[in-house]
N, C-alpha and C positions, 0 to 999 in steps of 0.2 A: 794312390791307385785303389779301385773298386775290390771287396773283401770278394777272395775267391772262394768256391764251395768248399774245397778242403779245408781252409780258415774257417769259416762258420760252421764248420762239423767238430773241427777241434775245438774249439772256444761253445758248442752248445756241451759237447764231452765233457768238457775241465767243470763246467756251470755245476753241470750235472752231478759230477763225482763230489764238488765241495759242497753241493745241498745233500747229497747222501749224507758225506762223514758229519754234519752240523748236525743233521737230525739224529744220529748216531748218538754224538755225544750229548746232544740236548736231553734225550731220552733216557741216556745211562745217569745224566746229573738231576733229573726230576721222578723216575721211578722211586727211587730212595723217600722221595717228599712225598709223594701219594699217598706208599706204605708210609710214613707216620702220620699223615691224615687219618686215615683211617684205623690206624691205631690208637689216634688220640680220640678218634670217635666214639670207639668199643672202650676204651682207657673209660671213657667219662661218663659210659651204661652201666658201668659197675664190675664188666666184665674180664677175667681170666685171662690174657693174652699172652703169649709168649714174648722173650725179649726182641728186638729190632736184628737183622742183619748190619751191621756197620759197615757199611759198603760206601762208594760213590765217592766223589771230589773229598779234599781234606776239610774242609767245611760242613758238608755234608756228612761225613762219619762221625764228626764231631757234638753235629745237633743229634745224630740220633745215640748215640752214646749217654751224651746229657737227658734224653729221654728214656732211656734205659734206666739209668743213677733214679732221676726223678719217681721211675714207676719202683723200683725196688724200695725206697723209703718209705714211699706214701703206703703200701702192701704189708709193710713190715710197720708201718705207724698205724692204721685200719687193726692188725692182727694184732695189737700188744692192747690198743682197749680196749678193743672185746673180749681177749683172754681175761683183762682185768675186771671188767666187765661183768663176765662169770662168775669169776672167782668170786666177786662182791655178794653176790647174788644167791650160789650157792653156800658160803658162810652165812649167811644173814639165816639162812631156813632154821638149824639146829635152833640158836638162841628163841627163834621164832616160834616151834615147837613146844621149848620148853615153855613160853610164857601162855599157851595154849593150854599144854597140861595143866598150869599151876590154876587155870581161871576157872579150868571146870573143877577145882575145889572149891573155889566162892560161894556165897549161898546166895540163893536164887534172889534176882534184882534186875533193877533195868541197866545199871552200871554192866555187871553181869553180860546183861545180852550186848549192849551197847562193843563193850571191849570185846566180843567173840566174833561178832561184827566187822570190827576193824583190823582183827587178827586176819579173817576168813579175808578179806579187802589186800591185806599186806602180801598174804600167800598166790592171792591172782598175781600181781603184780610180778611177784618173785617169779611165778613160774612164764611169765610173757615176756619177761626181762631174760632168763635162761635161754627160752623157746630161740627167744631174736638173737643172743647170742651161738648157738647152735646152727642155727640157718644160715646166719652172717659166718661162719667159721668152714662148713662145709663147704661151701664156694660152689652151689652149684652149678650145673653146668647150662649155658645158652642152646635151647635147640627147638626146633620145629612143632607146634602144638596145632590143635581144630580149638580154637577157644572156644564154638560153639558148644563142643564136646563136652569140654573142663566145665562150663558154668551147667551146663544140663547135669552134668555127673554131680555136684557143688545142690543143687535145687533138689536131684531125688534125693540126697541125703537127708536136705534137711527136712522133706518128705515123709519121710522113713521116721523121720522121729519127730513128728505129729504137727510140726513148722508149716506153715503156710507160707510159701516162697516160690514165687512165679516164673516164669522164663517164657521173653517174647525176644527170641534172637533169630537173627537173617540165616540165612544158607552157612555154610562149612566154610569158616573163615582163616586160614594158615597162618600165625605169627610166629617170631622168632621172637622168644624169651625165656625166662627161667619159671618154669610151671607151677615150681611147687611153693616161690615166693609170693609168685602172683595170686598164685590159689588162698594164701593165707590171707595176705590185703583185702581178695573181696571178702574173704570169709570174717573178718573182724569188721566189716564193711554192713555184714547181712548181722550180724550178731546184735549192734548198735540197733539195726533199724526194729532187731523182734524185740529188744529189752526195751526200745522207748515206744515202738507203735504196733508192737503183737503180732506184723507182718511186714513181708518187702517182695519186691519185683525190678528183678533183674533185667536188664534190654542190652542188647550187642547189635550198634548199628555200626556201617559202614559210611564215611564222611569223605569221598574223595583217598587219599593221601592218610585218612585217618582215621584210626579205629576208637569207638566211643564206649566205654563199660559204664551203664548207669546204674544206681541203686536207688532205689526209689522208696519211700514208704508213706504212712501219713502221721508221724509222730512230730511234734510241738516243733521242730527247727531249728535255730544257730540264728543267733544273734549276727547281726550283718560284721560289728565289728570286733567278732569270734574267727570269720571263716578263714582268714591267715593263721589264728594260732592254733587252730584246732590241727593243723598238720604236724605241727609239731612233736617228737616224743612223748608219750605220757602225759599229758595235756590233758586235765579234766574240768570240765565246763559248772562244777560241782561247786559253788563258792564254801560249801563248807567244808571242803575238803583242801 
């Protein structure tokens, strides 16, 4: 017999109610997995997150549990060699001092200069080694900046104290990162460029999807098969050193 309308009312009803409850549950078993997308995405910027909710199917609580364990270790292995890190850092200065003191009893020589030289070389180091442990410790926080701003504020300074450093950047550009890290990157960035080419010029273009910080100067260059390692920590291009 031909399907009467109250059949095909009930049967689009039933259709209906088991595509609600699917989507229901599809929804409560994949929110869980977004949140830790997105958690492993901030996880892998460096950033501060709070731990997971452990909610959802038995599986599901399970992976994000494991990503909770995961981030606590890695947090807790990051903060033990920095503390050590420091601690290195700031013992090495005292011995350090004293081999300063003792060198300005020498009598005057190019040994003399040479070792006051390599003292003064050791104490940068110490104090950018400290510095990045500090930074790295603090844990600052991720938040809203005008990067236009930062590099204009970044260029009058070094203005201000007699540096010739330029700035051709686009309109009021809004990122989300941690300012005061990023501040020190170009700023170790523009330092390179006055110690080896007397000046630098900064640019902030917009690329689509991406934002481009350049530093530019006219100083001698990197060897092509330098520019990998030169990212590296502590990394100097110096063969004699």
């Amino acid at each position: 017999p031909g399907w009467s309308p109250r059949s095909i009312v009930s049967l689009l009803a039933l259709g209906a109610l088991i595509a609600l409850i699917v989507t229901w549950l599809l929804r409560r078993a994949t929110r869980p997995l977004q949140q830790l997308a997105n958690q492993a995405e901030e996880f892998g910027r460096g950033q501060n997150i709070p731990p997971l909710v452990e909610s959802g199917p038995r599986e599901v609580s399970d992976t994000l549990a494991a990503f909770n364990r995961m981030q606590t270790r890695l947090n807790r292995f990051v903060q033990d060699r920095t503390q050590m890190l420091a601690a290195i850092s700031h013992d090495l200065r005292t011995p350090l001092t004293s081999l300063r003191l003792r060198s300005e009893f020498l009598p005057e020589s190019e040994d003399k200069e040479r070792m006051q030289q390599t003292l003064a070389q050791m104490e940068e180091m110490l104090k950018a080694t400290l510095s990045f442990a500090r930074d790295d410790y603090s844990g600052e926080a991720t938040r809203e900046v005008d990067l236009q701003s930062l590099l204009q504020s970044l260029s009058d300074d070094y203005q201000d104290q007699g540096h010739k450093v330029e700035l051709k950047a686009a309109d009021k550009v809004i990122y989300s990162c941690r300012p005061a890290l990023l501040r020190r990157a170009i700023q170790n960035l523009v330092d390179n460029a006055l110690h080896y080419a007397g000046d630098a010029e900064m640019t902030l273009e917009s690329e689509g999807e991406w934002l481009k910080i350049a530093i530019l100067d006219n100083g001698p260059g990197i060897a092509e098969e330098w520019l990998e390692q030169v990212f590296k920590p502590f990394v100097r291009l110096d063969s004699a050193r």
